[in-house]
C-alpha positions in Angstrom: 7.0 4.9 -21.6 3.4 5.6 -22.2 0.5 5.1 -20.4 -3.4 4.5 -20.6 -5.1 7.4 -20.7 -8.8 6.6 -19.3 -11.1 3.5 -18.4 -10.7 0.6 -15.9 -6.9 0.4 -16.8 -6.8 4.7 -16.5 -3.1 5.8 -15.2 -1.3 2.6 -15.5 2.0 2.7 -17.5 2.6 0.2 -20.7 6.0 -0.8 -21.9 7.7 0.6 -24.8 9.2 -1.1 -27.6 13.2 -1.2 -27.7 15.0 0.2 -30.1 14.0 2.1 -33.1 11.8 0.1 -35.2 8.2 1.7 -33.9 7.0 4.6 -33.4 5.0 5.3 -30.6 1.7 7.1 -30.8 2.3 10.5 -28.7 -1.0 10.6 -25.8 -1.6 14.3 -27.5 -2.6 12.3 -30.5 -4.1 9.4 -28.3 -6.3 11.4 -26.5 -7.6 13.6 -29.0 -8.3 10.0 -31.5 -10.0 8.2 -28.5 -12.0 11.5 -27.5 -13.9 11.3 -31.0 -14.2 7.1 -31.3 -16.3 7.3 -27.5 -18.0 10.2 -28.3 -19.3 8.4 -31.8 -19.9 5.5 -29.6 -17.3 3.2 -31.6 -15.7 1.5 -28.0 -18.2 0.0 -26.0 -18.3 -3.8 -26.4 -16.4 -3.3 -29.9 -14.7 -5.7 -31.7 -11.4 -3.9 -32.1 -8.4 -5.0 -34.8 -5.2 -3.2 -33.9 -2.7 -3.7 -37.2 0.8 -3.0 -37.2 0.5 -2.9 -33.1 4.1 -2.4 -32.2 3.3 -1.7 -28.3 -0.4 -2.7 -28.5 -0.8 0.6 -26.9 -4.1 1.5 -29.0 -5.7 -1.8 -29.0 -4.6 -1.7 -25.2 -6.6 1.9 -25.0 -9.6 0.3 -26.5 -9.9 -2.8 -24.2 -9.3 0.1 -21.2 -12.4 1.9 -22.5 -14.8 -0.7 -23.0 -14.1 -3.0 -26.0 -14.8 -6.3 -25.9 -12.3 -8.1 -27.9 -8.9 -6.5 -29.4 -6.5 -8.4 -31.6 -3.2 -7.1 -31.7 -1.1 -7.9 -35.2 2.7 -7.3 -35.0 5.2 -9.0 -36.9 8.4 -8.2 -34.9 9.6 -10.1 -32.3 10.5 -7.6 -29.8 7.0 -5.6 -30.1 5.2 -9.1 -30.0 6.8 -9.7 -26.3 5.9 -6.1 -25.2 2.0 -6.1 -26.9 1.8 -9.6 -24.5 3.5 -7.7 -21.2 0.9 -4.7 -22.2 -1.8 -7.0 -22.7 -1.3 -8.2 -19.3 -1.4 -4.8 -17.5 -4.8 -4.3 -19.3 -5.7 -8.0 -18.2 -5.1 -7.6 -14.7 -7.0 -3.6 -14.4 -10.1 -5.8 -16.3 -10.0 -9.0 -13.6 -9.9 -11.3 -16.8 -7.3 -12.6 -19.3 -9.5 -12.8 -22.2 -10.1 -9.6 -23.9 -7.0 -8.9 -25.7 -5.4 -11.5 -27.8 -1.6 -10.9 -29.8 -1.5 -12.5 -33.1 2.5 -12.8 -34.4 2.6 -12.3 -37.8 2.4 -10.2 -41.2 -0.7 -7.9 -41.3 -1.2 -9.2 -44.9 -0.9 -13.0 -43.4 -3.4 -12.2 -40.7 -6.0 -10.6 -42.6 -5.5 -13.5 -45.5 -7.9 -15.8 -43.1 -11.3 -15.6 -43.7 -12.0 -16.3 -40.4 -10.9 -13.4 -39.0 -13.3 -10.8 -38.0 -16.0 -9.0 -38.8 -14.8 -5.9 -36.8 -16.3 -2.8 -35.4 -13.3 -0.8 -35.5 -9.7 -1.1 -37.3 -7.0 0.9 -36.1 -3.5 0.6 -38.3 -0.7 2.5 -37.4 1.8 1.6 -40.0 5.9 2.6 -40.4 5.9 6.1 -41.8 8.3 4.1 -44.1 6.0 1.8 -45.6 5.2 2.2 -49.2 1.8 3.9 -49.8 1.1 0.9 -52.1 1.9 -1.4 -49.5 -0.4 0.6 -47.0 -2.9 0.3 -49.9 -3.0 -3.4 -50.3 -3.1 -3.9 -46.5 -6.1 -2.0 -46.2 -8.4 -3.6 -49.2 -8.8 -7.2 -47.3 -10.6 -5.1 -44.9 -13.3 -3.9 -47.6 -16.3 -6.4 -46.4 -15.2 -7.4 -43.1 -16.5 -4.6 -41.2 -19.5 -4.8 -39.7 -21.9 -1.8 -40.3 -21.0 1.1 -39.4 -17.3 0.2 -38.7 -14.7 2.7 -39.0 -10.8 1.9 -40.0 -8.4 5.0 -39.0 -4.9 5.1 -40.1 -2.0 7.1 -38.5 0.0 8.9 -40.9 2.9 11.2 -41.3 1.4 14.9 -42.3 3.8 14.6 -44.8 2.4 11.5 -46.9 -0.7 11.6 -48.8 -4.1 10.3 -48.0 -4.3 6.5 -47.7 -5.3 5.0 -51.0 -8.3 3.7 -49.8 -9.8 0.7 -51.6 -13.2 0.2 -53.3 -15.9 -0.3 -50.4 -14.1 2.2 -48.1 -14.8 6.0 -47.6 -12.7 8.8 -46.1 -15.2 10.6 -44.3 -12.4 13.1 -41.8 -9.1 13.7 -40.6 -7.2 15.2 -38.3 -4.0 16.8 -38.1 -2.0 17.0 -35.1 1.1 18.3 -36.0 3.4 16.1 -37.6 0.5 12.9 -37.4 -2.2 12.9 -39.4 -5.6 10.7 -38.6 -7.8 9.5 -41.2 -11.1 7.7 -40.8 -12.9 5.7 -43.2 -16.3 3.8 -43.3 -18.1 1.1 -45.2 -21.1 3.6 -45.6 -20.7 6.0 -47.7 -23.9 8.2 -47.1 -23.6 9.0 -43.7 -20.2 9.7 -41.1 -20.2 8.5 -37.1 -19.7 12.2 -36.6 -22.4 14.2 -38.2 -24.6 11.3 -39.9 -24.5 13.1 -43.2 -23.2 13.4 -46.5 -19.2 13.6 -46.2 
């Protein structure tokens, strides 16, 4: 079972999905991801997209610190019911029921309406399974619906490669912890979050 690490929702526990479809984000890796977003600023009143969510624990996370809106997108049944019992944890530490919304459904479906977004920040932490073509053609809808400045970070194996990002994003770092990697890319190329120069 893991657990919020800081903000209004700090200490409280979030279910776990059943079974062994996800994989949970370890709060080593958590921590250490969240550490850099608030210190670049990226949480405060953010529009947040969480994609392949499975416990909603990093969109949950987000909301905790200071996000304004968070969408969780997860497909499976199972995780859907848990991101909505996590959701409500983070709900109830906020005093309002209207920060963190669960979408059922395909990432690809999701992202296919082009009413959805802009966001601030995109977190996808896909199946180490999935096809790096697949991760690829999940991440290009995103090209153009960031607004500026918005970061997208994707939680890899350390075994796979880097995403194959598509035309209007930029790797500017990442971050090995282990066996999970954590890559971030922008919409602006000439300047990073982290040191506002050239990558």
């Amino acid at each position: 079972m893991s657990r919020i690490i800081a903000g209004a929702a700090g200490g409280l526990r979030l279910r776990s999905v059943p079974g062994q479809g996800t994989r949970p984000t370890t709060d080593r890796v958590k921590e250490s991801l969240f550490a850099r977003l608030e210190a670049w600023g990226m949480l405060e009143d953010a529009r947040v997209l969480d994609l392949f969510a499975g416990s909603g624990a990093l969109g949950c996370e987000a909301a905790s610190r200071g996000a304004s809106a968070v969408t969780l997108v997860e497909r499976h049944p199972p995780a859907v019911r848990v991101c909505r019992a996590n959701a409500a944890v983070v709900h109830g530490a906020l005093g309002r029921d209207d920060v963190v919304e669960v979408r059922h459904g395909a990432v690809g479906a999701y992202l296919a309406d082009p009413a959805a977004g802009p966001w601030d920040l995109v977190l996808a932490d896909p199946p180490y399974p999935l096809p790096e073509a697949e991760l690829s053609a999940s991440l290009a809808p995103l090209t153009g619906r960031l607004r500026p400045g918005g970061v997208v970070v994707v939680e890899r194996s350390s075994r796979s490669p880097e995403p194959g990002w598509p035309p209007g994003l930029h790797r500017f770092e990442h971050r090995r912890h282990g066996e999970t990697t954590t890559w971030f890319a922008e919409t602006d190329v000439t300047s990073s979050p982290s040191t506002g120069a050239p990558d």
